[in-house]
C-alpha angles and dihedrals in degrees: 000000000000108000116189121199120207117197109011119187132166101292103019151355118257088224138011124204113199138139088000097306133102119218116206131205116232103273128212140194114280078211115046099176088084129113108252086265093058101036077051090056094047094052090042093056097043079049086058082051101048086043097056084047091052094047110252145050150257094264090066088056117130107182152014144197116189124190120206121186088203125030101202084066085065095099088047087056088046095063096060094037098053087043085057115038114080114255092232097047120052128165138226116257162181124194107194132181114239152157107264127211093260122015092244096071104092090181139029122196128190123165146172131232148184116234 
C-alpha cells in the first residue's frame, strides 16, 4: 500500500494519504488572537487546503474531532462550522473540551476523509 505523506515536519505530517483516506493532523488557528469563531474560520479553511492537496474536498469528509479548550465557546464554533460544512454531507462527529497545546488556541480540528 503507497502512503503519502503532505507536510512532514520534525514530529508529524499535516496529512496522510493512504487506502483511499486521508488522515489530518489537528489543526489550529495561524492567528490565534481571534475570537473561537475566528480561530474556527482559519482551521477550517487550512483543513480546505490540506484537503485539495490531498485530492479531494470537505464534502467527502467522514469524520471529525473537534477540541475545544472551553465548552461554553461550543455555540461560537458552531457558527462557522455550520456556515462551512455542506448542508448534504455532514459528517460524524465529537466536540470535546480540552486542554489545548498553548493557552491561545481556542479550537483544535482534526478529520478524516476519503480521496
Amino acid at each position: 500500500m503507497l502512503i503519502k505523506r503532505l507536510e512532514p515536519g520534525a514530529r508529524m505530517s499535516q496529512a496522510v494519504v493512504a487506502n483511499g483516506f486521508v488522515f489530518l493532523a489537528g489543526q489550529v488557528a495561524t492567528d490565534p488572537s481571534a475570537d473561537v469563531e475566528g480561530q474556527t474560520r482559519q482551521v477550517l479553511g487550512e483543513i480546505d487546503r490540506l484537503l485539495e492537496a490531498a485530492g479531494t474536498r470537505k464534502d467527502r469528509i467522514l469524520s471529525a474531532t473537534i477540541y475545544l479548550a472551553d465548552v461554553t465557546t461550543f455555540a461560537d464554533m458552531n457558527r462557522a462550522w455550520e456556515a462551512w460544512v455542506p448542508a448534504d454531507a455532514k459528517p460524524a462527529r465529537a466536540t470535546v473540551e480540552a486542554k489545548l497545546v498553548a493557552p491561545e488556541y481556542r479550537v483544535e480540528i482534526q478529520v478524516v476523509a476519503l480521496v
